[in-house]
C-alpha positions in Angstrom: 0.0 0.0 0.0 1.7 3.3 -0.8 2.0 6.2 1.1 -0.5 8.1 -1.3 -3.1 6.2 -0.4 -3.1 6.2 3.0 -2.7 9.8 3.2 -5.8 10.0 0.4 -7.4 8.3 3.3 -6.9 10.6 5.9 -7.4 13.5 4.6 -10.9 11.9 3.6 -11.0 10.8 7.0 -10.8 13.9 8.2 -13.0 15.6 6.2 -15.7 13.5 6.8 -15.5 14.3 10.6 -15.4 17.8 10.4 -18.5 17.7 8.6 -19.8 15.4 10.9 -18.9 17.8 13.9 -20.0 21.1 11.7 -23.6 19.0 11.4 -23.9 18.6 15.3 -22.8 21.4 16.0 -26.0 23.3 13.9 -28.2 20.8 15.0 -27.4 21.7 19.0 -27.7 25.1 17.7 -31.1 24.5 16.1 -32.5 23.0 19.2 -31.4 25.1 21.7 -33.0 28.6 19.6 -36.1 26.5 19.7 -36.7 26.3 23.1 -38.8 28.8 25.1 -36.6 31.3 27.3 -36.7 30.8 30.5 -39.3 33.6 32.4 -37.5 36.5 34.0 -37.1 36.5 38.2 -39.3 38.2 39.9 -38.8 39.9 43.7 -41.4 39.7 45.8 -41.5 43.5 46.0 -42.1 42.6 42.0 -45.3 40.5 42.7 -46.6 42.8 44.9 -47.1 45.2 42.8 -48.0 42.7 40.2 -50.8 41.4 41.8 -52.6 44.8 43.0 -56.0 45.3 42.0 -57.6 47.9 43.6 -60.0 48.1 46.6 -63.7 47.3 46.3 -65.7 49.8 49.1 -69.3 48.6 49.7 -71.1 51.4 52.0 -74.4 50.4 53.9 -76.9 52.7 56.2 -78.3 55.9 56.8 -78.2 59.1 55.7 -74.7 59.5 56.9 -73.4 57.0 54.5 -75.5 58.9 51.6 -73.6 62.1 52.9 -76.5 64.2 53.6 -75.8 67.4 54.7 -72.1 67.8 52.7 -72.4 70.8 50.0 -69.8 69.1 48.4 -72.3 66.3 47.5 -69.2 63.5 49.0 -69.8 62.8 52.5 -67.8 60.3 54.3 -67.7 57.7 52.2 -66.5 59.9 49.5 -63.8 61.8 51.1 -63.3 58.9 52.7 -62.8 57.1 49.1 -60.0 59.8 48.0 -57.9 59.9 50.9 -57.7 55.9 50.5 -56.9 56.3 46.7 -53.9 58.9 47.7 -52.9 56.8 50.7 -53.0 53.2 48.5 -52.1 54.4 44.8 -54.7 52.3 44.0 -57.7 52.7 42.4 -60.9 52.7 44.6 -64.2 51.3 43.5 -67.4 52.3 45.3 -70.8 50.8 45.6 -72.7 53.3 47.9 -76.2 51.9 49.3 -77.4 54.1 51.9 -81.0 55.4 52.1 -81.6 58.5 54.1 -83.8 57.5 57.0 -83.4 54.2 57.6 -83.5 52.7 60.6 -81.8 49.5 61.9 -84.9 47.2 60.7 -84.9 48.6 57.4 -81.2 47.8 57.3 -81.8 44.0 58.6 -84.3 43.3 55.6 -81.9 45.6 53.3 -78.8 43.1 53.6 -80.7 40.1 52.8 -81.2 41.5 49.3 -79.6 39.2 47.7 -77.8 42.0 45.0 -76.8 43.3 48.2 -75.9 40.0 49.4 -73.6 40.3 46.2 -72.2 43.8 46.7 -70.9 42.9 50.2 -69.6 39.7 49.2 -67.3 41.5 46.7 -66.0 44.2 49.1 -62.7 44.3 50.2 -64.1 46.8 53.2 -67.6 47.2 54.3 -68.9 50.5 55.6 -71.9 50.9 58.1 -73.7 53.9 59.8 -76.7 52.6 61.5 -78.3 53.7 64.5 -79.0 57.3 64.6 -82.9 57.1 63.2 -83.1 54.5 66.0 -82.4 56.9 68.5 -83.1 60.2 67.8 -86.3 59.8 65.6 -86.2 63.1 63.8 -85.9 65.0 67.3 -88.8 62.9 69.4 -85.7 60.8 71.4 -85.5 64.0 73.3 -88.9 64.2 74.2 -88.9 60.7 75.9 -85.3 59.6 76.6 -85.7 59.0 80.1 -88.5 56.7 79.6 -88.4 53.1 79.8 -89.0 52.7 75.8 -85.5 53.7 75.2 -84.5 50.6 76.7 -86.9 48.6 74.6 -85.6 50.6 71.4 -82.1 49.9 72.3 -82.7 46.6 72.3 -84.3 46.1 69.5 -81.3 47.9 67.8 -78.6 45.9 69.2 -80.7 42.9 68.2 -80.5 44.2 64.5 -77.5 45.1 64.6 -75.9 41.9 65.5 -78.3 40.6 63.2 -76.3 42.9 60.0 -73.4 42.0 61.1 -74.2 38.5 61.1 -75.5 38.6 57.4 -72.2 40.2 56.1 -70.3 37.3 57.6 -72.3 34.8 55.9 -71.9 36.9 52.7 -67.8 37.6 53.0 -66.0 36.7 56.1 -62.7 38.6 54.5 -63.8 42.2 54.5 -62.8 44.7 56.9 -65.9 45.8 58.4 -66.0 49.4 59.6 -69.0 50.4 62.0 -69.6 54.3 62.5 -70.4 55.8 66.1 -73.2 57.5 67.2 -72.6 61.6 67.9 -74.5 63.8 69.9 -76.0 66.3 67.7 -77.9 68.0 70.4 -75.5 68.4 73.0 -75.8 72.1 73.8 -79.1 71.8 74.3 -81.1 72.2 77.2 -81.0 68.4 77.6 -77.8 67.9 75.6 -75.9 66.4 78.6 -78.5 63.8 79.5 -78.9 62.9 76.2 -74.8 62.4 75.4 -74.7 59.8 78.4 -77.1 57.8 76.5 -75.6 58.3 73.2 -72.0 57.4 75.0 -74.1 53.8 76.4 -75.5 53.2 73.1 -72.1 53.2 71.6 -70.4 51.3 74.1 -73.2 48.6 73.7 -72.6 48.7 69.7 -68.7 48.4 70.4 -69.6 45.5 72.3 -71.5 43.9 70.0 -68.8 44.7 67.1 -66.1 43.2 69.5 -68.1 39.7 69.2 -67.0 39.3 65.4 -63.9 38.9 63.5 -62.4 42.1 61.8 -65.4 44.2 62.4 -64.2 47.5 63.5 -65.9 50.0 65.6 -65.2 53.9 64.8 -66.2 56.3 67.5 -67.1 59.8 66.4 -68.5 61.1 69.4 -65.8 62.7 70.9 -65.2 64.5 66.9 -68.2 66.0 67.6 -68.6 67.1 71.4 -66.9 70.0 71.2 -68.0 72.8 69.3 -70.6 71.1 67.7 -72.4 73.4 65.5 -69.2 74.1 63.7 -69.8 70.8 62.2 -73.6 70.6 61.5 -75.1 71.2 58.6 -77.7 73.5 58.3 -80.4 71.3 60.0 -78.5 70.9 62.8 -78.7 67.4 62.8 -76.5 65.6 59.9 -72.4 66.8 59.8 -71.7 69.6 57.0 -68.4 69.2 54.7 -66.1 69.6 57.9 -67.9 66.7 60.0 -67.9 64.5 57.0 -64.4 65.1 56.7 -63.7 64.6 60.4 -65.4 61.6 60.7 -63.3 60.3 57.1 -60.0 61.1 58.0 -61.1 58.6 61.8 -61.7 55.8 59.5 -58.9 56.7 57.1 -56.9 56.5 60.3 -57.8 52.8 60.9 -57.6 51.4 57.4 -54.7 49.2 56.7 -53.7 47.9 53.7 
């Protein structure tokens, strides 16, 4: 065999396996640029922000959660609503259901509606105000409020109210519930001081029955109120004006985590 050959055969040789390893070599190539990339790390500071989606507000009660009395048309709930928006930098959506004179059993068959079964279910925070109309009765609770039926009145309250709060358990038992204190609008009147200690036992009873449920939270607004009270009344001397609203807002502002 001469020595041609054999180096005719090696050099083939060795072309034939450089092709070979030029042929894995793109075939590696082509598999790896077909595969998905992998998805970017994330912090958890990352999901956080990810995963924000706003806060859902459902307001029940009275005519102090429909804002009666504000000029500015926002009450409570709505100042309430801003503050929370430039406190969280997250967007706030409201459902507002309060109906100017209702009383505690228009409330009880109210939140066994069942679209307001569906509103409170939703919420991430629950708003109440519920009481007042109980009490006062336009004015006549100072006629009679050392008379044994505001004993029965109170008790029929408390019974609704633990009732209400009942019902938004069974509808959502995540949501912050915040429950709104009684004031005294009549306190420099000529019964104003009698009437206060009754308003103070009513809300101590309500706290009480607040205390029995998880993440219900009771907000006292008396104390907002008992001085200088006319400064915050609206005209009818009964339901806050835009500085009361605001007063009793930035309270629950104060309380709200999140």
């Amino acid at each position: 065999m001469s020595k041609n050959y054999v180096r005719l055969v090696t050099i083939i040789g060795v072309v034939f396996f450089l092709l070979w390893l030029g042929g894995l070599g793109w075939a590696v190539g082509n598999y790896y640029a077909g595969k998905p990339e992998s998805p970017p790390q994330t912090s958890p500071q990352d999901k956080a922000v990810d995963n924000k989606k706003g806060l859902t507000i459902t307001a029940i009660g009275d005519s102090l959660t429909r804002g009666t009395g504000d000029e500015t048309g926002k009450g409570y709930v709505g100042v309430l609503v801003d503050e929370l928006k430039e406190k969280t930098k997250q967007t706030v959506q409201l459902t507002n259901l309060g109906i100017n004179g209702q009383t505690s059993d228009q409330l009880r068959q109210q939140v066994q509606q069942s679209e307001v079964g569906r509103q409170i279910q939703k919420a991430d925070i629950v708003l109440v105000t519920i009481g007042g109309n109980d009490l006062f009765r336009g004015g006549q609770g100072l006629m009679d409020f050392d008379s044994d039926n505001i004993t029965a009145i109170e008790k029929k309250y408390l019974d609704n109210l633990n009732f209400i709060l009942q019902q938004i358990r069974k509808n959502n038992q995540e949501a912050t519930v915040f429950f709104v204190g009684l004031y005294n609008p009549f306190i420099e009147m000529d019964q104003g001081k009698e009437m206060s200690k009754i308003v103070r036992h009513w809300n101590y009873d309500s706290a009480e029955v607040s205390a029995g449920f998880p993440k219900v939270v009771f907000v006292p607004t008396f104390d907002l109120f008992e001085l200088n009270v006319n400064d915050y009344l609206y005209t009818d001397k009964f339901h806050p004006n835009t500085k009361g609203y605001r007063l009793i807002a930035e309270r629950v502002a104060s309380l709200v985590t999140w």
